[in-house]
Jmol script that loads the backbone (N, CA, C; Angstrom):
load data "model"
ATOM      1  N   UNK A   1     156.401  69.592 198.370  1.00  0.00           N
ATOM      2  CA  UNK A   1     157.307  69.051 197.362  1.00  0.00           C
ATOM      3  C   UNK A   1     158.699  69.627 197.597  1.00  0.00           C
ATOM      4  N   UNK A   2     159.515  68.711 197.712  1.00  0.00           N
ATOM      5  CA  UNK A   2     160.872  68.895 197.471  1.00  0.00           C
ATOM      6  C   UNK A   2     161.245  70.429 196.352  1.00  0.00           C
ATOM      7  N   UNK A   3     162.530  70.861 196.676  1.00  0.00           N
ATOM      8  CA  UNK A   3     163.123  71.721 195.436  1.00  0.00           C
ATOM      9  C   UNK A   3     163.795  70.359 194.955  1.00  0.00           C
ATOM     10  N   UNK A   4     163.736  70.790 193.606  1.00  0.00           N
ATOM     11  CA  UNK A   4     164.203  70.391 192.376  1.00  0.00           C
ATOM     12  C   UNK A   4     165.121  70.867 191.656  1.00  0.00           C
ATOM     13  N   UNK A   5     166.665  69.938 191.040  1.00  0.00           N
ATOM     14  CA  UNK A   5     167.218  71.050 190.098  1.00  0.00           C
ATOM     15  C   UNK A   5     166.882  69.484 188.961  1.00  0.00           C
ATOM     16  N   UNK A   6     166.826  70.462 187.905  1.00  0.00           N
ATOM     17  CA  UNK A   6     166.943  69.815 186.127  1.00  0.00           C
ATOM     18  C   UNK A   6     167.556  70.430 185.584  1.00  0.00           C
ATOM     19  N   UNK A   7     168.711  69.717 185.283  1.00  0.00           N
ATOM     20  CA  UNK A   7     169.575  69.465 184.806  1.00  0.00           C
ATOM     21  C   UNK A   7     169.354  68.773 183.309  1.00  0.00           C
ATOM     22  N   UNK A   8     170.273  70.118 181.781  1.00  0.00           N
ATOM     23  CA  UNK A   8     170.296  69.098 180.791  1.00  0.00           C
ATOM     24  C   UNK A   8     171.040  68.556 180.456  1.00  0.00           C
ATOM     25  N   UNK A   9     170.943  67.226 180.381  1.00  0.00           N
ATOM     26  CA  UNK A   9     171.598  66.184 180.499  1.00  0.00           C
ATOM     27  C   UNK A   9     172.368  65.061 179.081  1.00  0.00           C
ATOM     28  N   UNK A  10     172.080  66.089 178.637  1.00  0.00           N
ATOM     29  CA  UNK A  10     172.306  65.760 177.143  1.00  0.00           C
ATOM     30  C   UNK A  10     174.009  65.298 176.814  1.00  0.00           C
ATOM     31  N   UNK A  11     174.699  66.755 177.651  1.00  0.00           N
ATOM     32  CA  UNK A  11     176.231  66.671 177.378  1.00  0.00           C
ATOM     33  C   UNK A  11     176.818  66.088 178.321  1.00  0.00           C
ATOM     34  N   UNK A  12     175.878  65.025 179.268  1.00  0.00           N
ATOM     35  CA  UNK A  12     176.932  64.364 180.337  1.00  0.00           C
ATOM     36  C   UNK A  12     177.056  63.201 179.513  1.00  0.00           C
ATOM     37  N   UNK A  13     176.578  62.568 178.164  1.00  0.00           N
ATOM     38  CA  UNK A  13     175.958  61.240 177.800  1.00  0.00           C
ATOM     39  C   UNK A  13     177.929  60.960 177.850  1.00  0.00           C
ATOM     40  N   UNK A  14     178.095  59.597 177.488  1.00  0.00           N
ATOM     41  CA  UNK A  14     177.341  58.540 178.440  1.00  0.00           C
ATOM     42  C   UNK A  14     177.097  58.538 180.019  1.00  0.00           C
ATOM     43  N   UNK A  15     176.084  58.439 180.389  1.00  0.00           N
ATOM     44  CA  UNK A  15     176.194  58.339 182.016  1.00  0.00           C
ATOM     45  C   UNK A  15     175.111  57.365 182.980  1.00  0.00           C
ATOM     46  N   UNK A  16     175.177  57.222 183.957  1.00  0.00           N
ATOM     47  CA  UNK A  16     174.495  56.588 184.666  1.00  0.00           C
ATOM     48  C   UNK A  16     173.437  57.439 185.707  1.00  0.00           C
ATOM     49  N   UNK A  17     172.361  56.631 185.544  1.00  0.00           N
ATOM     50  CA  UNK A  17     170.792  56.900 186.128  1.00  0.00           C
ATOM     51  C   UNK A  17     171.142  56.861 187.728  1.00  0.00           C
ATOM     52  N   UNK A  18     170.893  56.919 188.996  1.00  0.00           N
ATOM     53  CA  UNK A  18     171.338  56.392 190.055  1.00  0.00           C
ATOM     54  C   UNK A  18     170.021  56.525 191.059  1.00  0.00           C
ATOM     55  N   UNK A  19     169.204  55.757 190.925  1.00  0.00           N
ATOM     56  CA  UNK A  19     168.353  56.041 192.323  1.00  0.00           C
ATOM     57  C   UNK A  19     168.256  56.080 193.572  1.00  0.00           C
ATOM     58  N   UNK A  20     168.355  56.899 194.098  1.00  0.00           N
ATOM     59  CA  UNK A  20     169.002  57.270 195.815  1.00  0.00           C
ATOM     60  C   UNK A  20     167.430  57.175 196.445  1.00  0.00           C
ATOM     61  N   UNK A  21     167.628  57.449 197.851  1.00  0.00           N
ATOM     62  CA  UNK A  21     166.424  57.715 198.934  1.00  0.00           C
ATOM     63  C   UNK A  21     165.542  58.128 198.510  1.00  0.00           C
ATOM     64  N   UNK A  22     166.529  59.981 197.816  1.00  0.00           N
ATOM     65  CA  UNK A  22     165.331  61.098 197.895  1.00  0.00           C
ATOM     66  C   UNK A  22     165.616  61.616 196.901  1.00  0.00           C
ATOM     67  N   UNK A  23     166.124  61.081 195.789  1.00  0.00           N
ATOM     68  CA  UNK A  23     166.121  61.440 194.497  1.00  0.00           C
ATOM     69  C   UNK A  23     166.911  60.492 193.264  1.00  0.00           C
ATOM     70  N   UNK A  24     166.871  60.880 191.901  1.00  0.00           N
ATOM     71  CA  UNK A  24     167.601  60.172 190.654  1.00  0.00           C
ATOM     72  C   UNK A  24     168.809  61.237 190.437  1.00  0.00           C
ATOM     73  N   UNK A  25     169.982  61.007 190.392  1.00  0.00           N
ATOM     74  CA  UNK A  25     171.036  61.565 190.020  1.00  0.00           C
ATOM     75  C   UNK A  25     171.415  61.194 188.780  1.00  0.00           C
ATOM     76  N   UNK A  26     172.365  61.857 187.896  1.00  0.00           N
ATOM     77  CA  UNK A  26     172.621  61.638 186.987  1.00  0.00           C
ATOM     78  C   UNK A  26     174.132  61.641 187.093  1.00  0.00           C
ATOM     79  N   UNK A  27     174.802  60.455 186.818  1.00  0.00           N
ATOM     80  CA  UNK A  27     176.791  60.547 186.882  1.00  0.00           C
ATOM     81  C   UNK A  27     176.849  60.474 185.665  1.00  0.00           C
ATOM     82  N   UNK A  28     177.758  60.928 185.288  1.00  0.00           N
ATOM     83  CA  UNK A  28     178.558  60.686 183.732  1.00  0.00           C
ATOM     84  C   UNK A  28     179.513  59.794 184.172  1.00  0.00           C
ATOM     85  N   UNK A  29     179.730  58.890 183.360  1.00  0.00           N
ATOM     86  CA  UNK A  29     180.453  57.924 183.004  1.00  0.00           C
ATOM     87  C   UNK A  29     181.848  58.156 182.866  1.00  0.00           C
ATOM     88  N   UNK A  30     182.304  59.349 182.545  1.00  0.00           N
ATOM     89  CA  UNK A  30     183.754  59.888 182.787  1.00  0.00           C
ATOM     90  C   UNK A  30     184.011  60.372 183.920  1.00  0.00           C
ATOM     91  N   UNK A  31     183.045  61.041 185.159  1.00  0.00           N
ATOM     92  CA  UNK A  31     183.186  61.324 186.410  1.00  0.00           C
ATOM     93  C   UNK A  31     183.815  59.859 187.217  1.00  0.00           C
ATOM     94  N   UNK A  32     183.161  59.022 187.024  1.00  0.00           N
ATOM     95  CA  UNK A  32     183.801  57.777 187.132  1.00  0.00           C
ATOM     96  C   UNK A  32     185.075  56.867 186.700  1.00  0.00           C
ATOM     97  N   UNK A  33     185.468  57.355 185.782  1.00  0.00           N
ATOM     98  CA  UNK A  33     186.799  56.760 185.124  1.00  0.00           C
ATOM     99  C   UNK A  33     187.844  58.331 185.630  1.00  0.00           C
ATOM    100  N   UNK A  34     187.293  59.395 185.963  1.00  0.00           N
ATOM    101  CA  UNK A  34     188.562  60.400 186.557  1.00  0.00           C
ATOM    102  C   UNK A  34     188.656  59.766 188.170  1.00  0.00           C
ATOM    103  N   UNK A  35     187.788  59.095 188.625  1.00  0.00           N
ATOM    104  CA  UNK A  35     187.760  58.860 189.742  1.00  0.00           C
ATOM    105  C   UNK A  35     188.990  57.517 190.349  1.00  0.00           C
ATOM    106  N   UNK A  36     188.837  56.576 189.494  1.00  0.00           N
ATOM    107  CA  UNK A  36     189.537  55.170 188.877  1.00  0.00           C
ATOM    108  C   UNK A  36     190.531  56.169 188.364  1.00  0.00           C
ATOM    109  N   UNK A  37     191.055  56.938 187.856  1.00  0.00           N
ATOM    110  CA  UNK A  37     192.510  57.098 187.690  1.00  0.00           C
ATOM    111  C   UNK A  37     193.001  58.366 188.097  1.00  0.00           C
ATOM    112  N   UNK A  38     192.687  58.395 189.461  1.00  0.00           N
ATOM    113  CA  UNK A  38     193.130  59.165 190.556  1.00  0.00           C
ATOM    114  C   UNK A  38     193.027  61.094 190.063  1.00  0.00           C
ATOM    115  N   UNK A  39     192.199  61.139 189.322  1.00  0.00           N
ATOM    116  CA  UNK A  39     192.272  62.808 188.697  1.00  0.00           C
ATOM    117  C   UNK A  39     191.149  63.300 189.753  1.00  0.00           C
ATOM    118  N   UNK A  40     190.189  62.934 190.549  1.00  0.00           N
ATOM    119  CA  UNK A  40     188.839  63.132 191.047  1.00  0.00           C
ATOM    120  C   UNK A  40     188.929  61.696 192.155  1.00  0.00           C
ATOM    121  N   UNK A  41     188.771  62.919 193.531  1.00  0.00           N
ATOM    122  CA  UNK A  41     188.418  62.064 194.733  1.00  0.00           C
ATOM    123  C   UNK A  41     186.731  61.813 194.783  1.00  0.00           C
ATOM    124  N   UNK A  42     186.444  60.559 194.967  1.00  0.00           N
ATOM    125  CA  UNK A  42     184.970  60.219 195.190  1.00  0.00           C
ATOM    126  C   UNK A  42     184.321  61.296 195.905  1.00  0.00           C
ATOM    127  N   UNK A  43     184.658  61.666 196.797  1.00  0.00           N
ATOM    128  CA  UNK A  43     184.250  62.501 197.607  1.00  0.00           C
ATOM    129  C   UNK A  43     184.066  64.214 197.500  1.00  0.00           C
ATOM    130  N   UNK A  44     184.389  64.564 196.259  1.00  0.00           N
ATOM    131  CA  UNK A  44     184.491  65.801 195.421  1.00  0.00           C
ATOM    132  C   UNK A  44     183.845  65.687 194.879  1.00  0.00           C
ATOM    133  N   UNK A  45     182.463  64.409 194.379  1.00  0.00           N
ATOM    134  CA  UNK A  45     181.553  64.702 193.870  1.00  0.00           C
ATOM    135  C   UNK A  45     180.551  64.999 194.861  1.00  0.00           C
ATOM    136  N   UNK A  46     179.520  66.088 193.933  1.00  0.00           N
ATOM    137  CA  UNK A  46     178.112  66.303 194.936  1.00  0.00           C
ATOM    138  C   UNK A  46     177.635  65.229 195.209  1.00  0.00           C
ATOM    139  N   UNK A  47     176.754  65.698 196.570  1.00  0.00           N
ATOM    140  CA  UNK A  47     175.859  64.426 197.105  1.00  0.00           C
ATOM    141  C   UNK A  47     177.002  63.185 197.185  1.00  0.00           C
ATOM    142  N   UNK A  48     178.368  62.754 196.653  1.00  0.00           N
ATOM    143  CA  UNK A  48     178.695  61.440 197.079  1.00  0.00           C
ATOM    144  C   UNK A  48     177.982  60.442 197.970  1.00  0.00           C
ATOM    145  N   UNK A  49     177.534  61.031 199.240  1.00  0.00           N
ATOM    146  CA  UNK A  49     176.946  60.589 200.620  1.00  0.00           C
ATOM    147  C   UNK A  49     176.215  59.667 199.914  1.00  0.00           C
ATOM    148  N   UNK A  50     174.678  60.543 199.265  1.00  0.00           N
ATOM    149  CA  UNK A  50     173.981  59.747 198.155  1.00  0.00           C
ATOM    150  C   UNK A  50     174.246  58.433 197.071  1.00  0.00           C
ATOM    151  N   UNK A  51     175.049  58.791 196.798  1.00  0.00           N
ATOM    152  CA  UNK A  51     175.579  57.884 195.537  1.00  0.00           C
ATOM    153  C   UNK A  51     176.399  56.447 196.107  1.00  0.00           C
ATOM    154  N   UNK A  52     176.786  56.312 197.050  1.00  0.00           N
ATOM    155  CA  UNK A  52     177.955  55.387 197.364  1.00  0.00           C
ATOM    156  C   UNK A  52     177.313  54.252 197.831  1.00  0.00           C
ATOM    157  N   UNK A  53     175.622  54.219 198.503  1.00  0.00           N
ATOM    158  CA  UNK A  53     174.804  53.112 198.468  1.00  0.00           C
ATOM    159  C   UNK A  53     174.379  52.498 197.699  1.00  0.00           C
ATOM    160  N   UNK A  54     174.124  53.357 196.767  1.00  0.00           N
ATOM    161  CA  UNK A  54     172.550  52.362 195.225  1.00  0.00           C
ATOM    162  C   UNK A  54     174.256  52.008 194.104  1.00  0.00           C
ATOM    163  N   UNK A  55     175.314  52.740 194.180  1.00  0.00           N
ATOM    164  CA  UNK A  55     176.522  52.237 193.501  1.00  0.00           C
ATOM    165  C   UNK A  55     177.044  50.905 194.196  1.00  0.00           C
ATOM    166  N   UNK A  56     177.540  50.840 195.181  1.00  0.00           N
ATOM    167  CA  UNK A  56     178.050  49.328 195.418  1.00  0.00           C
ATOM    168  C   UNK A  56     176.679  48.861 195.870  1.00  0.00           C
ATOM    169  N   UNK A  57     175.416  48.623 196.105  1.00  0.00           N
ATOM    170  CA  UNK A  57     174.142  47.719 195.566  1.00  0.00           C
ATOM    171  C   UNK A  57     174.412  46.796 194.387  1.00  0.00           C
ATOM    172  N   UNK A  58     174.574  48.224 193.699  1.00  0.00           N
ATOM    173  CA  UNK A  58     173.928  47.783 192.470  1.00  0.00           C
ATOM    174  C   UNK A  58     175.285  46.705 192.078  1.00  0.00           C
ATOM    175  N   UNK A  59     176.742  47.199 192.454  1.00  0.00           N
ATOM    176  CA  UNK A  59     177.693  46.165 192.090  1.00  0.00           C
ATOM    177  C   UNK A  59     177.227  44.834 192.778  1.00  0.00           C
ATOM    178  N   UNK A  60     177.193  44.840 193.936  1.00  0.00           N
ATOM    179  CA  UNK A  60     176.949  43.638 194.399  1.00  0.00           C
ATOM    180  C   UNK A  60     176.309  42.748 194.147  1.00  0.00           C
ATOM    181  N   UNK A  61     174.855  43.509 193.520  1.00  0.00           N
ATOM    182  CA  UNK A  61     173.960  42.694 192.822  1.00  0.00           C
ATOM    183  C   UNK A  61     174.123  41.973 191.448  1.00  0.00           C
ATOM    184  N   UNK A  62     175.402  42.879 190.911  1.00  0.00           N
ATOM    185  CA  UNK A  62     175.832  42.081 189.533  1.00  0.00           C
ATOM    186  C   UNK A  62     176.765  41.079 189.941  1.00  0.00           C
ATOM    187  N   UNK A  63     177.177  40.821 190.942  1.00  0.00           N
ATOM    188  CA  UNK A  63     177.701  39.984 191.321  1.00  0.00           C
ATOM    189  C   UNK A  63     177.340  38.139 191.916  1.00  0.00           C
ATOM    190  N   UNK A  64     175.877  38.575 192.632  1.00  0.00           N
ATOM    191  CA  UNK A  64     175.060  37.840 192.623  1.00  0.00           C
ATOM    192  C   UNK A  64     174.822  37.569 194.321  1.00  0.00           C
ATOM    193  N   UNK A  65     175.090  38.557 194.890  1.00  0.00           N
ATOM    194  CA  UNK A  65     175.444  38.301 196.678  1.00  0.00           C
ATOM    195  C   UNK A  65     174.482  39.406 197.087  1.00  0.00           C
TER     196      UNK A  65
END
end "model"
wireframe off; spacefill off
backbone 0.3
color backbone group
């Protein structure tokens, strides 16, 4: 078995679930809006690597392509 961190997740609310390869991440929803107004480079978040697939997926898929 993998190491594990758990994380409480209580004080990131609102945030987003993210299912990657080799694990569920948890973003807050303001990590994302510092990101969109230039306070936080994408890439200054952990794991980014992780996150930047199942995120534009999942856009694309709301898109319908």
């Amino acid at each position: 078995m993998k190491n594990m961190t758990v994380t409480d997740i209580e004080d990131k609310k609102p945030h987003l679930t993210i299912q990657c390869e080799d694990a569920i991440h948890v973003l807050p929803v303001s990590t994302l809006y510092d990101v969109i107004k230039g306070k936080l480079k994408f890439t200054d978040i952990d794991r980014h690597e992780d996150l930047i697939k199942p995120i534009l997926k999942e856009y694309l898929d709301s898109l319908g392509w």
